[in-house]
Every structure is written in C-alpha cells, then in structure tokens.
Biopython code that builds the backbone (N, CA, C, O; Angstrom):
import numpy as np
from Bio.PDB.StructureBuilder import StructureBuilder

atoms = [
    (1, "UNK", "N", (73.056, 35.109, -92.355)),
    (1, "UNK", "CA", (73.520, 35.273, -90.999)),
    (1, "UNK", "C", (72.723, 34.388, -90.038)),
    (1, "UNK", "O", (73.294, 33.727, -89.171)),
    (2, "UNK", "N", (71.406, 34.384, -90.204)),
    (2, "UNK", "CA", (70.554, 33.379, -89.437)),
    (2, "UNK", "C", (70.833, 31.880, -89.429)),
    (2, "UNK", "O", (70.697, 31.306, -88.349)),
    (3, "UNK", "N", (71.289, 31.015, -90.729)),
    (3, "UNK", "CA", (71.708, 30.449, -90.937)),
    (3, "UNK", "C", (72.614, 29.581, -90.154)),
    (3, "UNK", "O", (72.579, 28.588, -89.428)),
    (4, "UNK", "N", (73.729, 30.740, -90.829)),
    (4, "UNK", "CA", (75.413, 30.099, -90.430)),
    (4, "UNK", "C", (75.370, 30.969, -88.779)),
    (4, "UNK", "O", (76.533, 30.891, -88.385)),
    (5, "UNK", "N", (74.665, 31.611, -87.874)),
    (5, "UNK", "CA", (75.044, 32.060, -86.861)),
    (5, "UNK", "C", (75.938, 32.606, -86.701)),
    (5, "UNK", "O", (76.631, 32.378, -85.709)),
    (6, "UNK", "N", (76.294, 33.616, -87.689)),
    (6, "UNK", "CA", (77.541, 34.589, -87.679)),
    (6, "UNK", "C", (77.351, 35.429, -86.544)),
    (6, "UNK", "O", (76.240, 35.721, -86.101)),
    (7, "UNK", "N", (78.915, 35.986, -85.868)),
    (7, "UNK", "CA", (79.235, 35.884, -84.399)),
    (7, "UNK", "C", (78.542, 37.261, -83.806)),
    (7, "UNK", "O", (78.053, 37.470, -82.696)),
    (8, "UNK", "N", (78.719, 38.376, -85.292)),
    (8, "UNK", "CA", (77.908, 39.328, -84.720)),
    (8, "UNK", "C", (76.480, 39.277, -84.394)),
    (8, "UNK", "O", (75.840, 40.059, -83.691)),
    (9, "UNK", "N", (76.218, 38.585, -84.805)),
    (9, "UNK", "CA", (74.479, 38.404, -85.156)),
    (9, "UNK", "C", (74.540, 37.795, -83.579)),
    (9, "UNK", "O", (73.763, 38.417, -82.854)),
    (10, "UNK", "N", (75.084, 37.008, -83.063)),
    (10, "UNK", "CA", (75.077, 35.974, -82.060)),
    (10, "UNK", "C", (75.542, 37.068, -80.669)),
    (10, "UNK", "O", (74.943, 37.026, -79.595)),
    (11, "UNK", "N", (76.422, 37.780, -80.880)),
    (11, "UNK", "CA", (76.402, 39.154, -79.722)),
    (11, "UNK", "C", (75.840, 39.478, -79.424)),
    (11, "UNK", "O", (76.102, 39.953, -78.319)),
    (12, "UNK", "N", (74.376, 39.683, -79.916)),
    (12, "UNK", "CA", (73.260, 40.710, -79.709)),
    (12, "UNK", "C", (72.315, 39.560, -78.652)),
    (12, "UNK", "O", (72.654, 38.381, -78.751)),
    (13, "UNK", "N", (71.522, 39.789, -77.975)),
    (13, "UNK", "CA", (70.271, 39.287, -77.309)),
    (13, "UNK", "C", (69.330, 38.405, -78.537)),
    (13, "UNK", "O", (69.205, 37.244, -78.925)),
    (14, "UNK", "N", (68.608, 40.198, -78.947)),
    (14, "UNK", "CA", (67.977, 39.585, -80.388)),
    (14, "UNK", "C", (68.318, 38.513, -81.458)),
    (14, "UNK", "O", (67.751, 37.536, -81.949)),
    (15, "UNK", "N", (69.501, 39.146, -81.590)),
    (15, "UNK", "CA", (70.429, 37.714, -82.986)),
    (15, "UNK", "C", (70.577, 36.573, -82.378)),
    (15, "UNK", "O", (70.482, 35.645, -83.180)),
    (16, "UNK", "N", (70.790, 36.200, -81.183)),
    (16, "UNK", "CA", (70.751, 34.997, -80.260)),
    (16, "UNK", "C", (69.401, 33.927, -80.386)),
    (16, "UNK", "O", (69.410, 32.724, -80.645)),
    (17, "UNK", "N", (68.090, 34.962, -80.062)),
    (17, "UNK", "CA", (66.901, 34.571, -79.972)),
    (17, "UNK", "C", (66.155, 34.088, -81.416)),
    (17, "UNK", "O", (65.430, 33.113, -81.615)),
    (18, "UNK", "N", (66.603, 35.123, -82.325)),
    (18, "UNK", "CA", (66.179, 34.638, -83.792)),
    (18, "UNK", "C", (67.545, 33.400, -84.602)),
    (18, "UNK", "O", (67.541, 32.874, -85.715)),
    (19, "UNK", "N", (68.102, 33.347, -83.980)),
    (19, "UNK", "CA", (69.090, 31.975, -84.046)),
    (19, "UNK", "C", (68.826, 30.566, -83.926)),
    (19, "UNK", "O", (68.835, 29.517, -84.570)),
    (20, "UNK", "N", (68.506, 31.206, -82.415)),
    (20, "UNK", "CA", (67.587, 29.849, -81.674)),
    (20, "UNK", "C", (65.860, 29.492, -82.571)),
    (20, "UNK", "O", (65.427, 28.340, -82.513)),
    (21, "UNK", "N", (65.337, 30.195, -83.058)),
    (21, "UNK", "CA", (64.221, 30.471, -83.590)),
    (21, "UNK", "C", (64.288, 29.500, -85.295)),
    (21, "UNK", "O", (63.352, 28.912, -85.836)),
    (22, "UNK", "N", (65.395, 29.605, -85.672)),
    (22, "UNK", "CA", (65.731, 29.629, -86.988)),
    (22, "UNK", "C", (66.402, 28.151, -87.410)),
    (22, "UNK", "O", (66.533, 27.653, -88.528)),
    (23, "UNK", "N", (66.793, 27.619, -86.035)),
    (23, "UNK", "CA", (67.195, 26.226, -85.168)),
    (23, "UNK", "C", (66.429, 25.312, -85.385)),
    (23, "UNK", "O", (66.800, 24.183, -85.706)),
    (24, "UNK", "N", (65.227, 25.671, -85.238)),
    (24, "UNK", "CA", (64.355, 24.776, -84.678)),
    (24, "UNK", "C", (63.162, 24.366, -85.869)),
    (24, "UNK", "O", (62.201, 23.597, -85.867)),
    (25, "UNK", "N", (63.578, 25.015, -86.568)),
    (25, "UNK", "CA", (63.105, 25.178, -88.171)),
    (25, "UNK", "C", (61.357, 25.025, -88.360)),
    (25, "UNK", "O", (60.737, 24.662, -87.360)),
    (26, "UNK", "N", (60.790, 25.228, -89.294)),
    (26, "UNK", "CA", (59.072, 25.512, -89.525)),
    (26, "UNK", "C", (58.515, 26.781, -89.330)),
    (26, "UNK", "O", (58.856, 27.865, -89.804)),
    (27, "UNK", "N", (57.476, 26.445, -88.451)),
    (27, "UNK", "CA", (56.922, 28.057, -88.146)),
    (27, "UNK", "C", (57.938, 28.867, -87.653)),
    (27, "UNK", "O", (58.339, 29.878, -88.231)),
    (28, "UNK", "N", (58.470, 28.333, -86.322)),
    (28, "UNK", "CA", (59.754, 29.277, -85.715)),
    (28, "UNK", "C", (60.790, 30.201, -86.426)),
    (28, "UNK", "O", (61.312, 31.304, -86.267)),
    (29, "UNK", "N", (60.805, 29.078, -87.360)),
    (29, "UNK", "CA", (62.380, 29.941, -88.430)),
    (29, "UNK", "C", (61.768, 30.616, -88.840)),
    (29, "UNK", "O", (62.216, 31.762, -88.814)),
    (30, "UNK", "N", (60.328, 30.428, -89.507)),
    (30, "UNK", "CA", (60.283, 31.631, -90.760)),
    (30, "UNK", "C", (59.935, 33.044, -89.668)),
    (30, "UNK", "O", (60.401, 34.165, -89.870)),
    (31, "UNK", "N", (59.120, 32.721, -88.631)),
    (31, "UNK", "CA", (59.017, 33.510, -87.576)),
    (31, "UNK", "C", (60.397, 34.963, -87.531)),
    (31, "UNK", "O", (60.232, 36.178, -87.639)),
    (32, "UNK", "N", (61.778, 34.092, -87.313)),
    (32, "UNK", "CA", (62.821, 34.322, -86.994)),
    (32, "UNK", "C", (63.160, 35.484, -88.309)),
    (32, "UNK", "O", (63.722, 36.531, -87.988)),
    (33, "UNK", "N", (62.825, 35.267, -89.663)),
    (33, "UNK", "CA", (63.424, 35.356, -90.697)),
    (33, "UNK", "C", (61.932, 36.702, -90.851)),
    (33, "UNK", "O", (62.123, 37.910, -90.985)),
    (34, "UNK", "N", (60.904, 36.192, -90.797)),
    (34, "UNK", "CA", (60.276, 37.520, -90.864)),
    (34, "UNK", "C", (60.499, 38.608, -89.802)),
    (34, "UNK", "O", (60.364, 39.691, -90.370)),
    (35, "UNK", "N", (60.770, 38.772, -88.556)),
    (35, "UNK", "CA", (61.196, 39.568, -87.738)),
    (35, "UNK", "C", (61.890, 40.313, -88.433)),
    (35, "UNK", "O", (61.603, 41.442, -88.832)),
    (36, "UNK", "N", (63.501, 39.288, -88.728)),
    (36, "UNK", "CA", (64.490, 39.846, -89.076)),
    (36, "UNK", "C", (64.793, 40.807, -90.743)),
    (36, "UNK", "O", (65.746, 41.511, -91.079)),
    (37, "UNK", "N", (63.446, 40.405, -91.521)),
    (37, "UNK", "CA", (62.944, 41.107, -92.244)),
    (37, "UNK", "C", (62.717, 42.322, -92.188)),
    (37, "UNK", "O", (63.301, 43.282, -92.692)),
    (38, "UNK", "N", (61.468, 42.207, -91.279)),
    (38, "UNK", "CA", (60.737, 43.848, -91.011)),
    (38, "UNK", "C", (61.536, 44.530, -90.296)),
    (38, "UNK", "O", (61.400, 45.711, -90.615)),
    (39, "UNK", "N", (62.747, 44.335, -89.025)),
    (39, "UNK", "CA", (63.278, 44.950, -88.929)),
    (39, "UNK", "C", (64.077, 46.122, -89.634)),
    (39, "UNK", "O", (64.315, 47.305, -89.387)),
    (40, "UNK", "N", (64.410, 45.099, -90.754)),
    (40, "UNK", "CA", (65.602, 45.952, -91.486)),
    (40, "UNK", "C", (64.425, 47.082, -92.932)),
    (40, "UNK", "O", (64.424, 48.296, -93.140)),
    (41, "UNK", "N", (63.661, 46.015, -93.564)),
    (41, "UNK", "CA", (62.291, 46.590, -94.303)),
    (41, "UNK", "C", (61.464, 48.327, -93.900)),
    (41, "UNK", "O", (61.288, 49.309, -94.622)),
    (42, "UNK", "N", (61.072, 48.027, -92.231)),
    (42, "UNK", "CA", (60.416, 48.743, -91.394)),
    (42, "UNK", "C", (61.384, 49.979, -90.832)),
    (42, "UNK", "O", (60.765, 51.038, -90.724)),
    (43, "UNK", "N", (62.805, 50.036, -90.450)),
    (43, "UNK", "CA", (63.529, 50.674, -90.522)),
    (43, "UNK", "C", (63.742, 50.607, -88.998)),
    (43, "UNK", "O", (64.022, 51.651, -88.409)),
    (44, "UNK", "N", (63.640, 49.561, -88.387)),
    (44, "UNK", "CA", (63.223, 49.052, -86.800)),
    (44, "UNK", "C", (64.440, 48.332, -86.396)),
    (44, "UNK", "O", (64.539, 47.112, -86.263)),
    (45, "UNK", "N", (65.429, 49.286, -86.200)),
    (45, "UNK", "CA", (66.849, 48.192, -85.930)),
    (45, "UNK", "C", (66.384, 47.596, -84.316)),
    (45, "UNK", "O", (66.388, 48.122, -83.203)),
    (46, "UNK", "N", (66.023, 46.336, -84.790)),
    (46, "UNK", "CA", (65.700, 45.200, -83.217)),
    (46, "UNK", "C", (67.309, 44.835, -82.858)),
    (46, "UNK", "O", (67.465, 44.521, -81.677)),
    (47, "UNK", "N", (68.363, 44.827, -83.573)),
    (47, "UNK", "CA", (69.561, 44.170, -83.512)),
    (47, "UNK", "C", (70.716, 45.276, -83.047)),
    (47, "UNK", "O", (71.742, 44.880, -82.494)),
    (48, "UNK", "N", (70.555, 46.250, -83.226)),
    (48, "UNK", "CA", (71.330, 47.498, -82.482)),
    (48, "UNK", "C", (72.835, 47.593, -82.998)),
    (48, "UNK", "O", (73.605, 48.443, -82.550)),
    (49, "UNK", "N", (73.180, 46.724, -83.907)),
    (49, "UNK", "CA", (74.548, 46.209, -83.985)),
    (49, "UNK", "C", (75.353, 46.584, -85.665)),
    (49, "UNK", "O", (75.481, 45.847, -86.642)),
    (50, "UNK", "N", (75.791, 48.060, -85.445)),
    (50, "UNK", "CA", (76.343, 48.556, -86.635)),
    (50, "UNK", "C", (77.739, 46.583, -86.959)),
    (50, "UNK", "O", (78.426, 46.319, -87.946)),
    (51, "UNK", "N", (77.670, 46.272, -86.464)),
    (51, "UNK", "CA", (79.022, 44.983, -86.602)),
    (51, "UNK", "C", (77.975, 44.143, -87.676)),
    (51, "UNK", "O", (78.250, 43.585, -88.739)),
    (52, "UNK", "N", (77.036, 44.243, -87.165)),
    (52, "UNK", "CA", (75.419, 43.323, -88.048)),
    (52, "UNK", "C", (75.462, 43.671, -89.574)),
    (52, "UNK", "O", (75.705, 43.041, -90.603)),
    (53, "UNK", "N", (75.021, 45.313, -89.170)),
    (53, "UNK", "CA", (75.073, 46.004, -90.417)),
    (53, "UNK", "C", (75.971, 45.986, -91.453)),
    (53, "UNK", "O", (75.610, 46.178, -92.614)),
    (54, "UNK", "N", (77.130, 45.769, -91.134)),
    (54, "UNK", "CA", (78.994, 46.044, -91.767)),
    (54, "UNK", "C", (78.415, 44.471, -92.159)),
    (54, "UNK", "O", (77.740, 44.384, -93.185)),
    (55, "UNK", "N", (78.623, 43.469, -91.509)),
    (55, "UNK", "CA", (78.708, 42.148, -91.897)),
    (55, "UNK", "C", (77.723, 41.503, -93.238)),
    (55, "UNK", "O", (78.061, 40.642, -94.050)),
    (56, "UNK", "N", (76.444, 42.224, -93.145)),
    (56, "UNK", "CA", (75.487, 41.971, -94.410)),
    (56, "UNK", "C", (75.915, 43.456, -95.450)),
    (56, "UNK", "O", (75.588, 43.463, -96.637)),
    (57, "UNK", "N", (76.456, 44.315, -94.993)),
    (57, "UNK", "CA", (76.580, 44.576, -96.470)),
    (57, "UNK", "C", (77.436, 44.120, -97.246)),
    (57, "UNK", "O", (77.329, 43.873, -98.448)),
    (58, "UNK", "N", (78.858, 43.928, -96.123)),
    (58, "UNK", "CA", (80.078, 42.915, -97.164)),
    (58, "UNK", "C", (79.534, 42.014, -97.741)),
    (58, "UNK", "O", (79.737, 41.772, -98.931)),
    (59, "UNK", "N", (78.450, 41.113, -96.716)),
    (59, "UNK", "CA", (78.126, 39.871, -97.706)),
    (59, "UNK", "C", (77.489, 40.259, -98.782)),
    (59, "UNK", "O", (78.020, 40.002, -99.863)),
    (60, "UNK", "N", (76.485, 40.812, -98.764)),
    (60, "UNK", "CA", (75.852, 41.751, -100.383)),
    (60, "UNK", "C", (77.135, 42.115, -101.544)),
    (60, "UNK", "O", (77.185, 41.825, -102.739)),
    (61, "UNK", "N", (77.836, 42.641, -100.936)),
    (61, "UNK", "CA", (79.179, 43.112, -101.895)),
    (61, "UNK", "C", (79.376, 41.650, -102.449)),
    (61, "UNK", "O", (78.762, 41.305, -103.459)),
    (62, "UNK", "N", (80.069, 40.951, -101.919)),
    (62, "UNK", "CA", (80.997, 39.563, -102.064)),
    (62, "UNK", "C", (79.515, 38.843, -103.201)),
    (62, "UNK", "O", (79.881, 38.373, -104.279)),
    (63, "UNK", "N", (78.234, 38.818, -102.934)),
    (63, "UNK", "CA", (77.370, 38.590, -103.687)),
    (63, "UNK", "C", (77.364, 38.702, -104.705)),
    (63, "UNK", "O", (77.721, 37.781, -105.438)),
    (64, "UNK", "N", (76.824, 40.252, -105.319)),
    (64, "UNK", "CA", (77.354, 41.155, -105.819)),
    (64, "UNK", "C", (78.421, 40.842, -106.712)),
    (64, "UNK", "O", (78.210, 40.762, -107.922)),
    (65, "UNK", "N", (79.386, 40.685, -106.289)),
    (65, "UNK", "CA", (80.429, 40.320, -107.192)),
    (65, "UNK", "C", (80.836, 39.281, -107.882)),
    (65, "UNK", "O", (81.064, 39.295, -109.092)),
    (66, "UNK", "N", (80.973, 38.105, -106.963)),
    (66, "UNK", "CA", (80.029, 36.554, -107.582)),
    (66, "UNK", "C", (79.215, 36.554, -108.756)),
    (66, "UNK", "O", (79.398, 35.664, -109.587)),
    (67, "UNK", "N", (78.611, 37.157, -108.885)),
    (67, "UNK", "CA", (77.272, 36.766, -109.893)),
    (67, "UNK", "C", (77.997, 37.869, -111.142)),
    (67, "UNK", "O", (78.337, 37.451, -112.249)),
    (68, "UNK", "N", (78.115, 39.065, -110.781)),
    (68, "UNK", "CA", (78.446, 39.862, -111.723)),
    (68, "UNK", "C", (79.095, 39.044, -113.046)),
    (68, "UNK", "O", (79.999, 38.262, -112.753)),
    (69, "UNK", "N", (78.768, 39.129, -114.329)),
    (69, "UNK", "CA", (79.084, 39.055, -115.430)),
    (69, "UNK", "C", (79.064, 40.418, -116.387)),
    (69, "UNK", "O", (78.002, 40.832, -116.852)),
    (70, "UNK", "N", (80.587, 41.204, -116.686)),
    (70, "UNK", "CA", (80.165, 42.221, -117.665)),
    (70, "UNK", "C", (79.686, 42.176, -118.601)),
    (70, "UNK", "O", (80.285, 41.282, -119.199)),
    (71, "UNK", "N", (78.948, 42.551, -119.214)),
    (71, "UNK", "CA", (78.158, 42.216, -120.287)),
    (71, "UNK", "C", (76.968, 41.394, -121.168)),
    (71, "UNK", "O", (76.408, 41.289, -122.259)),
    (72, "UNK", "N", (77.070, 40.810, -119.521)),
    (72, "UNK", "CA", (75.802, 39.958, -119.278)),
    (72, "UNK", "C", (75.173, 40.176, -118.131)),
    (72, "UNK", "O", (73.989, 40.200, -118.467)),
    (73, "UNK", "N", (75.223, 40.338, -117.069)),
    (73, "UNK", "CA", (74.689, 40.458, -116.075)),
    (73, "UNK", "C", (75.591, 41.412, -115.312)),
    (73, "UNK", "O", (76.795, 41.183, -115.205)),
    (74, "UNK", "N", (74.944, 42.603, -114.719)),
    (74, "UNK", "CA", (75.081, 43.428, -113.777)),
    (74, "UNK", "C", (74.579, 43.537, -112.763)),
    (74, "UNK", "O", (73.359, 43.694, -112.732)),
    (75, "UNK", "N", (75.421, 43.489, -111.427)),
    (75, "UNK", "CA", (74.638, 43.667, -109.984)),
    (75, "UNK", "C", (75.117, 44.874, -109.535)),
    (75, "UNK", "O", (76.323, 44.751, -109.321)),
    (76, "UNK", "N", (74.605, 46.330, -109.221)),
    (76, "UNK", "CA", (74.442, 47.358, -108.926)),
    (76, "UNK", "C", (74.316, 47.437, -107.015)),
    (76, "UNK", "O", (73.356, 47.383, -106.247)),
    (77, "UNK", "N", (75.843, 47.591, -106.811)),
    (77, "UNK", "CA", (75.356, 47.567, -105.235)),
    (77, "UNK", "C", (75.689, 48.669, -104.630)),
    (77, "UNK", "O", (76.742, 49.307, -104.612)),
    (78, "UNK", "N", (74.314, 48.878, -103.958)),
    (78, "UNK", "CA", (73.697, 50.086, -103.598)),
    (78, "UNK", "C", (73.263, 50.286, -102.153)),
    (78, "UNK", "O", (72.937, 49.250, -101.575)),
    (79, "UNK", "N", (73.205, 51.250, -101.562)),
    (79, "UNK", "CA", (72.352, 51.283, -100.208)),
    (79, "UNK", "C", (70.962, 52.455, -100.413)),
    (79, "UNK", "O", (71.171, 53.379, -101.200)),
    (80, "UNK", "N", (69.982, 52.414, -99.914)),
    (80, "UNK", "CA", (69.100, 52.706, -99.895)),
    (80, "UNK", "C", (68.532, 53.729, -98.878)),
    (80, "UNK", "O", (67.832, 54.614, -99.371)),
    (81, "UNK", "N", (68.710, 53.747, -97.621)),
    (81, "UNK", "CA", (68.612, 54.001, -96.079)),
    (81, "UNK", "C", (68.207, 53.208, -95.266)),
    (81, "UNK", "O", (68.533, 53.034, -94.092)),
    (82, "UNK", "N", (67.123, 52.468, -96.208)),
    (82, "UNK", "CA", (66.466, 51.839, -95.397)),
    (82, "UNK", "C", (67.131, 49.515, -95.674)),
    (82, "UNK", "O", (67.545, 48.786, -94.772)),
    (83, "UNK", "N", (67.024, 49.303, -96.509)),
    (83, "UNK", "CA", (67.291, 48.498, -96.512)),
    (83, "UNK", "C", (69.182, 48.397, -97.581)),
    (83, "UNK", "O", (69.628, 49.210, -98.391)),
    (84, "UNK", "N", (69.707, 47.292, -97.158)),
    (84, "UNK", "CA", (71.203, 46.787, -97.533)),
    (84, "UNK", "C", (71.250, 46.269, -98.946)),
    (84, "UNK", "O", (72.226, 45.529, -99.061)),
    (85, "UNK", "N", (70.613, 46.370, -99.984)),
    (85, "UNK", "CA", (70.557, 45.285, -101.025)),
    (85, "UNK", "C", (71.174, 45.851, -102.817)),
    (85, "UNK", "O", (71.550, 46.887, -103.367)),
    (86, "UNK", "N", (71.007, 44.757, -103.071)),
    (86, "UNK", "CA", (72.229, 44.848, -104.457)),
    (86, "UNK", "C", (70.678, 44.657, -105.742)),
    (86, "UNK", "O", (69.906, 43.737, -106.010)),
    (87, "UNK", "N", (70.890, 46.349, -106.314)),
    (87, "UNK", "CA", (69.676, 46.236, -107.596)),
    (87, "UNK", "C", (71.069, 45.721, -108.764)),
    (87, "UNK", "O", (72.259, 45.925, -109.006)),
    (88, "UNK", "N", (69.795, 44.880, -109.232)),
    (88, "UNK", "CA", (70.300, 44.062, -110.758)),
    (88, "UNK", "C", (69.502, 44.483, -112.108)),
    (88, "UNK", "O", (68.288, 44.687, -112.123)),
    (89, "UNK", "N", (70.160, 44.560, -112.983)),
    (89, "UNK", "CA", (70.196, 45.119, -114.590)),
    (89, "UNK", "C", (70.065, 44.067, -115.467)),
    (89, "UNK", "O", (71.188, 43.724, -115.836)),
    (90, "UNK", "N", (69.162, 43.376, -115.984)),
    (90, "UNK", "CA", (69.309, 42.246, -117.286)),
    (90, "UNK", "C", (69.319, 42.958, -118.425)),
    (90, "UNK", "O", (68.701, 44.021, -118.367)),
    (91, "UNK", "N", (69.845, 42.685, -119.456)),
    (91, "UNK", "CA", (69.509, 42.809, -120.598)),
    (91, "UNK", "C", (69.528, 42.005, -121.604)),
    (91, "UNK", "O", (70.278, 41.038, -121.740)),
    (92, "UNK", "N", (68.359, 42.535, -122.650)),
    (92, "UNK", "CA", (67.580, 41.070, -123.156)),
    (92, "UNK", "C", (67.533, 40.949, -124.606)),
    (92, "UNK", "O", (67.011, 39.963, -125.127)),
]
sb = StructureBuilder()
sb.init_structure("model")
sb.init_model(0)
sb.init_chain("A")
sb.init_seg("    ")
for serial, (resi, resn, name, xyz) in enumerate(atoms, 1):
    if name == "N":
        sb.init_residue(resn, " ", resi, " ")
    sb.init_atom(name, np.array(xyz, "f"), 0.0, 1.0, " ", f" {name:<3s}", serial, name[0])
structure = sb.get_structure()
C-alpha cells in the first residue's frame, strides 16, 4: 500500500504522510514502513481506516492464493487480532 499509494491509504492524513515519507526513499521510507509496522504490530491503529484494514487483508488473501500450491505449499490465511497475516505450512 505504501508503495503503490493505494487510495485508501491516501484518505487518511497519516497514509498521506507515510506516502510522502516512502517517496522520498532511504531513511524516510523505512521511517514510513516502520511506523506503519508498529502500528498494526503494537495494536496502535495511527490510520483509523477500517477501508485500510479491508484493503490489506484482501491483498493477503489474493497473496495467499497466488503462492498456494496443494500439496506442496500451503498458505493458511488467518487473522490474529492483532496483526492481518497469512501463516504458511512447508513440508519436507
């Protein structure tokens, strides 16, 4: 989302500022990218924006599903409370 400046992310004040941050690339971005870390890590919604939330978990899903191989690789997508992310299964 930091990245590509997806529109919800770009609604918010915050998503604007870590945009611009993420722009300008080096210290700034990673700046931008650790914020936007601990926010979600820390359980510190800086971004206020359930549209935020909806938008990274689809992308996790669509992930998620991409990679998935039955029988070779499994991506397990899950929510947590605290953070959005997809646990993975190898077997060896």
């Amino acid at each position: 989302m930091l990245q590509t400046g997806a529109p919800e992310l770009l609604a918010t004040e915050t998503g604007k500022r870590w945009y611009g941050m993420f722009q300008e690339g080096g210290k700034a971005a990673f700046a931008a990218f650790r914020e936007a870390v601990n926010s979600v890590t820390r359980n510190v919604d800086m971004i206020k924006s359930g549209d935020v939330m909806r938008s990274y978990w689809e992308y996790n899903n669509l992930v998620a599903e991409e990679y998935n191989q039955p029988g070779k690789f499994t991506a397990l997508i899950g929510f947590d409370g605290a953070l959005c992310r997809a646990g993975i299964i190898f077997t060896g």
